[in-house]
N, C-alpha and C positions, 0 to 999 in steps of 0.2 A: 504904531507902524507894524504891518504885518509883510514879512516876505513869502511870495509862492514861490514853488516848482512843483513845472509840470510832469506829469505822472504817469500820462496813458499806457493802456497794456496795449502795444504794437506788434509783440514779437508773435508768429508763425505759432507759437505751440500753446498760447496761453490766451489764441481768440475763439472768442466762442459764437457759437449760431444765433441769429436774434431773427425776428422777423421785423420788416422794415412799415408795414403796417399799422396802422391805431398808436404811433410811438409817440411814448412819455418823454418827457423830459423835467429832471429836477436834480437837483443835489440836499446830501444831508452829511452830516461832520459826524467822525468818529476818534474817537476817546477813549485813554482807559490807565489807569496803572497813575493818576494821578487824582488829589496832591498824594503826594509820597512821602514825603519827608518833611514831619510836623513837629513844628508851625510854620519853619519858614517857606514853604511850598505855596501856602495861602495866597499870598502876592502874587505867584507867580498866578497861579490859578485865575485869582480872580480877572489879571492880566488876558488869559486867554479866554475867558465868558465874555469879558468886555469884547475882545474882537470877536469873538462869532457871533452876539450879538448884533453889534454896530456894522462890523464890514464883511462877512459871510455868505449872511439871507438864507441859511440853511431853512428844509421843511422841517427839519430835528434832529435832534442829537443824540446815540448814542454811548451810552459808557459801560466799556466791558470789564467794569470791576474795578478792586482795588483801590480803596480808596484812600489806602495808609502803608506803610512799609510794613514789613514782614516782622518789623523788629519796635514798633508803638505801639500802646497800650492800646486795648478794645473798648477805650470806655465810650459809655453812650456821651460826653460832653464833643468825645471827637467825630462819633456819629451826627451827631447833631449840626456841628461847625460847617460837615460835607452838607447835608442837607441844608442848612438855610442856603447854603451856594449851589445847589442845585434847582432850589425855588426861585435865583434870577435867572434861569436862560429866558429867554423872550419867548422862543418856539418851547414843544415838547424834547420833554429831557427822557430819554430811557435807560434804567438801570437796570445791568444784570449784578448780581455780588460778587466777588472775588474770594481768592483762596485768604486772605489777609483780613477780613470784615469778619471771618467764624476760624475756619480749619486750624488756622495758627495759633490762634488766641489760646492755647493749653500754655503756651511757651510763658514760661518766668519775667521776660522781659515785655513781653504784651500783656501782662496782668494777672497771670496764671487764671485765665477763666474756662468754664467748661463747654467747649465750643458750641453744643447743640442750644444750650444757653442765648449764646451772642449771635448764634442763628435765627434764632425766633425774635430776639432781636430785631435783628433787621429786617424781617418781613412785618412786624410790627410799625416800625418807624418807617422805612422807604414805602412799603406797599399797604397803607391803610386802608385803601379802597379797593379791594380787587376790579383791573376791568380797566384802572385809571392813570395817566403815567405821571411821571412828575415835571418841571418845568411853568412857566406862569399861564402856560396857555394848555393843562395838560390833555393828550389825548386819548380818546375812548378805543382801548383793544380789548382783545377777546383774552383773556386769562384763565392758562389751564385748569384752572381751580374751579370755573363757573363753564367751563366747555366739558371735563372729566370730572363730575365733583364726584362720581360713587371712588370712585379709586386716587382721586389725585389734589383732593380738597386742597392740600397744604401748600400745594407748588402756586400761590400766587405770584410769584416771580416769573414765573415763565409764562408768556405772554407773544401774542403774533398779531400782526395789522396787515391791511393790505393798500401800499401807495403806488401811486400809478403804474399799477397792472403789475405788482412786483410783492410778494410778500417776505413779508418781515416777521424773522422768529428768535425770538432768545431761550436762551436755555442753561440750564443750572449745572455747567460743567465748569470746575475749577480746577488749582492748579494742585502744587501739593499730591497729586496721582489721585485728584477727585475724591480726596479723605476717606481715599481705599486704604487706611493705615493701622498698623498690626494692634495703637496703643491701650483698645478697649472697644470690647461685644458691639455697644452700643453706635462706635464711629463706624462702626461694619455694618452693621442693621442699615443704618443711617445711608452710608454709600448705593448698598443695593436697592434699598425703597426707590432713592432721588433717581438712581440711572435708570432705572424700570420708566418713571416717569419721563427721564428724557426721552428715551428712545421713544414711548408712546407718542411724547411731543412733535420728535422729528419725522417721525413715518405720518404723523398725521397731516404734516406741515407738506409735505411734496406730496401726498395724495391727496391735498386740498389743493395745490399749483396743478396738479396734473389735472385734476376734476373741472376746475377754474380757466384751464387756458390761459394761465398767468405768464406771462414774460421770462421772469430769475427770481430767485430764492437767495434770500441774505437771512445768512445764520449768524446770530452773536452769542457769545460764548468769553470768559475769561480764559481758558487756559490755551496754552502750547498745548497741542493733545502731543506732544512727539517729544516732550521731555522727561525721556526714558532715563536720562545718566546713563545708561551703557548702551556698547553696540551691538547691535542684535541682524540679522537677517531682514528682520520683520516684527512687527509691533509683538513684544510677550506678551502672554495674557494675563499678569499678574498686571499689565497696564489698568488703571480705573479709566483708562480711556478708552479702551479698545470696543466698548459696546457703541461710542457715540461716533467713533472712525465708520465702523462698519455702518453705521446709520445716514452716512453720508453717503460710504460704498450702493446701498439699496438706494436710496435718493435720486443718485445719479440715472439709475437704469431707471426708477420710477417716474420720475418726474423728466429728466431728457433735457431739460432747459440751461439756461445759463447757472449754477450755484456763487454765493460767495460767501466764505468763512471770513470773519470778525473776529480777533480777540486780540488780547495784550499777553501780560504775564513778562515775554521775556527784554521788555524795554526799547527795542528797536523797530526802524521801520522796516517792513518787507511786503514785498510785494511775491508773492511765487502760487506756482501752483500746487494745489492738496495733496500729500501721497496717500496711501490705502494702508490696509495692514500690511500690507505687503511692500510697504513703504516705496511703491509704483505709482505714477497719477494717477490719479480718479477723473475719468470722463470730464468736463464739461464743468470744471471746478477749481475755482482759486483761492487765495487767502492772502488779508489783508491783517498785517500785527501790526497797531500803531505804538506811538511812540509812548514814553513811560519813562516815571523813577524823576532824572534829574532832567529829561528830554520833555520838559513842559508844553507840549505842541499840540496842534491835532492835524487830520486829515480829513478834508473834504471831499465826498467822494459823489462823480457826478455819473446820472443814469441819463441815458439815451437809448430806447428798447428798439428805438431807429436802426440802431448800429450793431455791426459785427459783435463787438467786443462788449458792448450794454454799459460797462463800469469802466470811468476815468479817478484820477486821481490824483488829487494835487493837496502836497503837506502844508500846513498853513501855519511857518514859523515863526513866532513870537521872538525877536531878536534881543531884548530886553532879559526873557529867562536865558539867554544862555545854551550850553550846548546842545547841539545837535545832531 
């Protein structure tokens, strides 16, 4: 049994312009920050694959990372566990990774591993095929790695499609302040390579919507870009986010369309709109955190390029896992 509530963005500040012309319409489920808590999270899990599969009908899924708490082990047995369950969704499954699958893995209680290690990792095991997503029916995108290969070979993870007249872009931005972290040369090297490459990702991703005449722009992403821990004015620049904000900021003037950020990280649902570094809205731009941790659920989110607002949303709670 699955329970809805509904979601839509109604309010005056957070509608955006759509053209009411050639309109699509479809829904797809987003996910992120689960299982968490391993092993017993697995049930819940497999709980909520059974309802998107059977009662959803999503075109695909979605998952912004994390696929293990911050505080279990990195071993490839629990990689693996998440993968065979990511090879029953019915539709296309798409993963971005999370700050929890590499960045953390140094830590004692996740296995003291060396995270660029458990990085390569998982672009070995999730993304064997550049180009290919995962789920049982997976689908063919474009992957930076074979759109930028002089400069961006390695980013098979990041990855863009386009579904009815709406493109879809993930991008390798985690939590952890994007493993901008003081512990060794190498996780520095490491940060500024991946953000170069994001930012190339996303300026190319709204100059191909804007090129395209495309509808909206859904970005997914695991982090909070806005968990600074202190309060600040405006985004520091010691932020490892602050290049991917501002790539949203250009976004929004380039491309002019509807935008919508996607990610997890901090466990709850929200619906709001984007600030800027200036921690101001950003034009034309919303963000969606879905649920996460002990919040076993997801959120289906439906497109109508018909309408004002383009994106609805409705949380699709699993009342068996528990809280929400």
């Amino acid at each position: 049994m699955v329970s809805r509530i509904s979601a839509a963005l109604f309010a005056g500040a957070l509608v955006l312009s759509a053209t009411a012309a050639s309109a699509e319409r479809f829904q797809f489920m987003a996910i992120g920050d689960i299982p968490y808590f391993i092993p017993k999270d697995y049930e819940k899990f497999d709980r909520l694959i059974d309802t998107i599969n059977k009662e959803t009908n999503p075109a695909f899924t979605i998952h912004v990372g994390d696929i293990k708490s911050g505080s279990t082990h990195c071993s490839d047995a629990i990689f693996q566990e998440v993968l065979d369950r990511f090879r029953k969704f019915e539709a296309p499954l798409v993963y971005t990774p999370g700050d929890n699958e590499w960045t953390d893995c140094h830590r004692q209680n996740n296995g003291s591993y060396d995270p660029l290690e458990r990085l390569a990792k998982v672009r070995s095991m999730f993304f064997p095929v550049p180009g290919k997503t995962l789920g049982k029916q997976p689908l063919t995108v474009e992957s930076q790695a074979l759109v930028m290969p002089e400069k961006y070979a390695r980013y098979v993870e990041n990855v863009r499609f386009v579904h009815g007249g709406v493109l879809f872009v993930t991008a390798h931005v985690v939590g952890s302040n994007n493993n901008l972290e003081p512990r060794d040369r190498k996780a520095a090297v490491e940060f500024f390579e991946r953000d170069e490459a994001n930012i190339a990702w996303l300026d190319a991703a709204f100059a191909k919507a804007k090129a395209e005449n495309l509808k909206a722009v859904v970005v997914m992403a695991q982090a909070d870009l806005y968990d600074i821990r202190q309060q600040f004015p405006a985004v520091p620049s010691a932020s490892g986010h602050i290049g991917t904000i501002k790539a949203f900021e250009r976004g929004s003037k380039t491309f002019g369309g509807p935008i919508l950020y996607i990610h997890g990280d901090e466990h709850r649902f929200v619906i709001d709109r984007m600030v800027g570094t200036n921690l101001k809205p950003i034009p034309n731009t919303i963000r969606l955190q879905v649920y996460g941790a002990n919040q076993v659920h997801g959120v289906l989110v439906g497109v109508d390029t018909g309408t004002a607002g383009v994106f609805s949303f409705t949380p699709i709670i699993i009342p068996a896992n528990g809280d929400h």
